[in-house]
Structure formats: C-alpha cells, structure tokens
N, C-alpha and C positions, 0 to 999 in steps of 0.2 A: 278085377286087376289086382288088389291085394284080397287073398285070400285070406283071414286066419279065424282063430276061435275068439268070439266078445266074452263066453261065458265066463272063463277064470277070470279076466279083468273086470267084470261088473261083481263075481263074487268077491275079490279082493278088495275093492273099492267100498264095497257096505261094511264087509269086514273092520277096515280101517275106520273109516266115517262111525261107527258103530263105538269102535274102540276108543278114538279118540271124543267123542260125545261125551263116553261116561266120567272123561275123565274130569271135565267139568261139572260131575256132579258134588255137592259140598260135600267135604270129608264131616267123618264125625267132631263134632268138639267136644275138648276137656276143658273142663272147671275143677278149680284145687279146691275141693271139699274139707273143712276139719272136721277129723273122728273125736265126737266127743269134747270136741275142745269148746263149741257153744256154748255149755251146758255151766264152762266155767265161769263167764261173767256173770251168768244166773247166779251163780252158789254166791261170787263174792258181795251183788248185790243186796241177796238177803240176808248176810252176814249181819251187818250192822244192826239188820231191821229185830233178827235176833238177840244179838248180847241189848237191844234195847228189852225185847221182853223177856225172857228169861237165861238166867245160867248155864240151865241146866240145854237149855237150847243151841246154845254157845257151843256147847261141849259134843253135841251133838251133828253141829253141821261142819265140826271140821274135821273129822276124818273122813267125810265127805267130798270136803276141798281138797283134803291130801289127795284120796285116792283118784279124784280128777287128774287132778296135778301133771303126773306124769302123760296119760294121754292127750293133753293138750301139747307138746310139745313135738307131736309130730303131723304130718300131715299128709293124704291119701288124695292120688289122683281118680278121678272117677268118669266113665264115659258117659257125658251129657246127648240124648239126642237133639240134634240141628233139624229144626221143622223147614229151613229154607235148602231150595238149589232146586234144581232143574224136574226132578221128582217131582215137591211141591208144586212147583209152579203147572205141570201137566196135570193134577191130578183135580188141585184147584183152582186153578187159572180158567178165564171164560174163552171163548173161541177163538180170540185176537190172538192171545198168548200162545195156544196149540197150533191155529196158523201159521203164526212168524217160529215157531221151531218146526213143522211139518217142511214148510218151505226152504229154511235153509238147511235143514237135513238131505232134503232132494239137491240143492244147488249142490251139499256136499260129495254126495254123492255120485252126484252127473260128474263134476270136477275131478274127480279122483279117477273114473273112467274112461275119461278124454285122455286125461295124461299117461294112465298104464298103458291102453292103447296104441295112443300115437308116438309111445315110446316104443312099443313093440314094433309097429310098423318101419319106422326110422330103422331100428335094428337089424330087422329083414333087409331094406332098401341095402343098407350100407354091408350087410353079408353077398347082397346080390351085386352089389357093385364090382365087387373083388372076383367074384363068378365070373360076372361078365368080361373085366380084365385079363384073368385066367383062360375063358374056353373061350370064349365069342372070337376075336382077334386073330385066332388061331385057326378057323374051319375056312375051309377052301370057296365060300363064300357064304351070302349075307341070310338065306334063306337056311343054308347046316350050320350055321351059327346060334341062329334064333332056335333051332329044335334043340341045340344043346342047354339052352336057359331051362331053369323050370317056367313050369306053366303057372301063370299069376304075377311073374316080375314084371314090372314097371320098361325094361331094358328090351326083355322080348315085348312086350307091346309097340313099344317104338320101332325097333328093327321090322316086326311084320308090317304094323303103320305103313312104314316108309318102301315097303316091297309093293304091298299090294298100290302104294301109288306109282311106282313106276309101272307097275301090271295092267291098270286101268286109267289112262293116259286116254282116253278113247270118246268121242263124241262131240259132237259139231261146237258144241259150246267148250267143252272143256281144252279141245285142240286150242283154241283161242291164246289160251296160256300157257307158255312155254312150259317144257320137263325142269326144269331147274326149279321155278314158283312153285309148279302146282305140289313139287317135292317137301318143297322147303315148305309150304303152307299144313301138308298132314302132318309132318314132324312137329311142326310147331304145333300144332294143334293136341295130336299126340303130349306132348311137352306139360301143357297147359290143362289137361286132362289130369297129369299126377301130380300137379303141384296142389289145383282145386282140392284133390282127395287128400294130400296131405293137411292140407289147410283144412280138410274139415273137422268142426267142433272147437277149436281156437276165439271162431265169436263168442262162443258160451263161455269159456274160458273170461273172456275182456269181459263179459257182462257179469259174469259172478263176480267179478272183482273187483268191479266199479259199485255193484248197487247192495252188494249184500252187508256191507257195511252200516247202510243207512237202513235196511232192513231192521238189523237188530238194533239198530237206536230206534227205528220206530218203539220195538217189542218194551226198550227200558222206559221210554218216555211213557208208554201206555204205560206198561208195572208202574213207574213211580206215581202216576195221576192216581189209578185203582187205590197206591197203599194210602198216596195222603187222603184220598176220598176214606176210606176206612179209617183213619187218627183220627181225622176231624170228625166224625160222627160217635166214634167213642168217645169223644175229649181225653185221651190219652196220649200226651206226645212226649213221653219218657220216651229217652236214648234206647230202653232196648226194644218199644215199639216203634221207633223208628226207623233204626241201622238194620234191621233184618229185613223186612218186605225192600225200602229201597236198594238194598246189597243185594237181594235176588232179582230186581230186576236189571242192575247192572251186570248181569249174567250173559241175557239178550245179547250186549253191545260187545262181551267177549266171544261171546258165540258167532257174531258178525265178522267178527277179526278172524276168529277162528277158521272161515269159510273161508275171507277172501285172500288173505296172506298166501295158502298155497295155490291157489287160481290164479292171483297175481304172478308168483315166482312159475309155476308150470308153463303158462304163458311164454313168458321171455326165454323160457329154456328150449321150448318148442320151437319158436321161432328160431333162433338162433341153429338151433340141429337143422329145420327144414332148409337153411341156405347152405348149410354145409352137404345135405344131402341133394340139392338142385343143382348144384356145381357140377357133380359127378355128372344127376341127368343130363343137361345142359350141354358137358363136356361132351358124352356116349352119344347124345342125337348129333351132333355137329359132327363127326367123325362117321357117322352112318351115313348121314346126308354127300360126306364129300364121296363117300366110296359109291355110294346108288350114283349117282350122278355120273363119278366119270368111268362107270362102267355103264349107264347107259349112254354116254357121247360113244364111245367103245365102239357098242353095239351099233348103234345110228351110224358112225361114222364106215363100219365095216358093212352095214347094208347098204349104205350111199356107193360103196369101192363095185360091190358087186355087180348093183345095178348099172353103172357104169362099164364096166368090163364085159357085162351079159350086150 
C-alpha cells in the first residue's frame, strides 16, 4: 500500500546519528604554558644563595636574570591532549560501557529512520490527497476513478476496498447482512488498515524515549563506580584524578539525553501529522461509502422496477 525506497532514509539516519555522536567526543584542551618564564623563579631563588658565596657569582647570574626577564612576561597557549570522552571510554572501557553506547547508537538510529520515513510517507499521503480531490471526484464513476489514482495510494485502496464489496455481496451467510454494513464494514476496515501502517514504528519511538535516558545513567553510574574503584586502589584522590574519569562518565547520561530528546519531540510530531493526515482518509472513505451505496440502492431499486414490469 505505501510503496517507497527505506534505503536513502536508513542511509541518512546513520549519517546523522553518526555525525552527531562525534560531536560529543571531548574537544581538545588548552593549558596556558609559560615560555620560559619557570625558569625565572629558579634564577631568583638562587640569587641569594649566590651573593651569599661568592661575588664574582653574583655578577654572574644576573645577566642571566635579565635575559630571563623579558621572556617571562609573555605567555603561549599550547595544545594539551584530553585522555577522556567517548574515544577513551570505547577503547578502554569493559563490555558494559561498549554495550550501553552499541545500544543507544542502534536506538539512535532506529529513531531517526522512523521519523525520516514516516515523514516521507505523511508527505506522499498528503500529495495523494490533493490527487485524489483533483482526479477522483471527477471520473464518471468509482471504479475510472480508482484507475486514475496511482497505484500504492492509501485513497485507491479504499475506493477498490469499497467496489469489490459491493461486487461480492454474495453468499448464504454474507446475504444476512445488509449492502449498507457489509459496505461500511470493508471501508472501515480498509480505513484501519492505513492508519495501523501509519502508526507503524511510533512504539519504538515512545520506547527510545522513555528508557533511553535511564540507559545512559546506567553507563555513568557504572563509569563513575569503575573510576572511584580505580582512586581508591591508587590512593590518589587529587581533583585531576578525579574530575576526569567521572566527567567522562557523565558523557553516558548526555548521550542518553541525546537519544531520547528527538524520539521524544519526533513522536509528538508524528502523531500530530497522522491526525491531520486521517481527517482527509476519513473524510475520502465516508464520501465513497455514500456514493457505493446510493448507487447500489440505484441499481437494486431499478432491478426491483424491472422485475416488476416483466
């Protein structure tokens, strides 16, 4: 019923997933290095130690000083490399940590496929609606109307739906139930058919959104046990043994946000287009139904005249 190509939207979907990952990887840091200017509290240190032993020592270590002097007053930024971020963490993290990004790289990327998708499909729906307004409405009935839809609309599904039930009206059980139900039953049936397939992939949607959050709090909770397990067995709990390992596993918990934020907002948006796009359906099958209908009383009622008159 909808035909189209998944390919470009599963490649688009890594693509982005992909692009947006790296960019959670830590940038590099800088550290203000002094050039040379270290070197100066050394000189002035030994200064004294010198005019204590000799003169001629004195005389010696201050042109030294001078010509320090001047390069301590300026100062050179320099690229430090950052041993943490998401890198690190893949390269030396244990299975937990590869896990919980393996996993929401896939949530990320399921999510971003639903949505280019079902946005695509929406697109089509609502280009075929305007079709269908345009040619359908216009052909001298319901069967050269349906041939003028293309093939895979939502719109001719319905219209043939609703033909071949007035077509096969036929059989001890189905006679039972009047031409008006059993009408109104494939249409809606029909009906219910495109709204499912709209609807599909929307759960995953709700699910990446709801749990992948807690996903990457798992990954930081693990990171931060592993780093304090690693201080405390150094006996090392300087600031910069600790702000770094726990800083990279609060990576995780961005990484979780990262996932679920547009699974959440894709969601709502999706829903919101599938009722604007159901309307239309909605509207199209109820307008087919009234025309099948009183063009089969038409019929019935012109074969009742006949057979009468015969």
């Amino acid at each position: 019923m909808f035909k189209n190509t998944r390919l470009s939207a599963m490649l688009a979907a890594v693509l982005f997933s992909v692009t947006a990952a790296s960019a959670l990887v830590s940038a590099p840091a800088f550290a203000d290095a002094p050039a040379a200017g270290a070197t100066a509290p050394a000189a002035d240190a030994a200064a004294p130690a010198a005019d204590a032993a000799a003169p001629a020592a004195d005389a010696a270590a201050a042109p030294a000083g001078d010509a320090a002097a001047p390069a301590a007053g300026g100062e050179t930024t320099e690229e430090v490399h950052n041993p943490y971020g998401i890198e690190a963490m893949w390269e030396e993290g244990d299975f937990v940590n590869k896990g919980t990004i393996i996993i929401l790289s896939l949530m990320s990327i399921g999510s971003w496929y639903i949505i280019i998708t079902k946005l695509i499909d929406q697109q089509k729906i609502m280009r075929q609606s305007k079709e269908a307004s345009a040619k359908f409405w216009k052909a001298p009935s319901i069967a050269a109307g349906s041939a003028q839809l293309k093939e895979g609309s939502p719109f001719r599904f319905i219209a043939e739906t609703g033909t071949k039930a007035t077509q096969h009206h036929d059989g001890a059980l189905l006679e039972q139930i009047d031409l008006s139900t059993w009408v109104t039953m494939q249409i809606q049936r029909a009906v219910d058919r495109v709204q499912s397939r709209l609807q599909d992939g929307l759960s995953f949607l709700a699910t990446v959104g709801s749990t992948s959050p807690f996903i990457g709090l798992f990954g930081t909770v693990w990171g931060i046990y592993n780093a304090l397990t690693a201080i405390g067995m150094s006996g090392n709990a300087s600031i910069d043994k600790v702000a770094g390992p726990v800083g990279e596993a609060l990576i995780m918990t961005a990484f979780g946000l990262f996932v679920a934020v547009p699974a959440v907002l894709g969601y709502n948006w999706l829903v919101r287009r599938n009722k604007s796009v159901m309307e239309d359906v909605r509207s199209f099958s109820a307008d087919v139904h009234s025309v099948l209908i009183s063009g089969a009383m038409s019929t019935s009622n012109a074969a009742a005249g006949a057979k009468k008159a015969g």
